[in-house]
N, C-alpha and C positions, 0 to 999 in steps of 0.2 A: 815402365822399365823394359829392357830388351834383355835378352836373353843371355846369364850371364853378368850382365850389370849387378852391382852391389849398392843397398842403399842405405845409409844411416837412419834409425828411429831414435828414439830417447821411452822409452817407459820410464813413469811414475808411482813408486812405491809409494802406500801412506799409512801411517801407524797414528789414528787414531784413539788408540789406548789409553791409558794410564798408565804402562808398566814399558821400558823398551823392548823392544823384540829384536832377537840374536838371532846368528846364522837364519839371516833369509834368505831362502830358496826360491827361485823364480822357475816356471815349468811352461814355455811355450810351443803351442805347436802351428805351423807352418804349412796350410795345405793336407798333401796327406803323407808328410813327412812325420819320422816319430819324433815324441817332444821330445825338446832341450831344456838341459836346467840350466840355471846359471844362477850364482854367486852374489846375492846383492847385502853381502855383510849385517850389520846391525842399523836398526833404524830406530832412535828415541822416540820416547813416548810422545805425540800429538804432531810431528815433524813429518816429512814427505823426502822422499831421495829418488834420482832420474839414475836410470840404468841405459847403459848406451846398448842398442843391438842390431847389429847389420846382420842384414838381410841379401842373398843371393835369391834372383830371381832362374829358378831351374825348368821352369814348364811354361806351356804359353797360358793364356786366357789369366780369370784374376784369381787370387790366394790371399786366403782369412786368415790373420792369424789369432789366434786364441793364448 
């Protein structure tokens, strides 16, 4: 990525459970930006849900995100 550029990911929730699990909260962090939440609503019991999350490339060299 260059500097500036924005780049689509997809994360993958997965509720292995038995019970659904409501208002999921997502918490990632980006380098050594502070974390962001984000909103990935409810996901039934033993099902998986893709969370879209772009990404701005703000520094040079490479960036974890977690």
């Amino acid at each position: 990525m260059t500097f500036g550029e924005e780049k689509p990911f997809t994360l993958t929730v997965s509720n292995p459970g038995s019970g659904d699990a409501e208002k999921v909260m997502l918490s990632v962090i980006a380098g050594s930006s502070p974390p962001q939440q984000f909103d990935a609503g409810s996901i039934p019991a033993g099902h998986k849900k893709e969370v879209p999350l772009a990404v701005v490339a703000s520094q040079a060299g490479s960036i974890d995100l977690q």
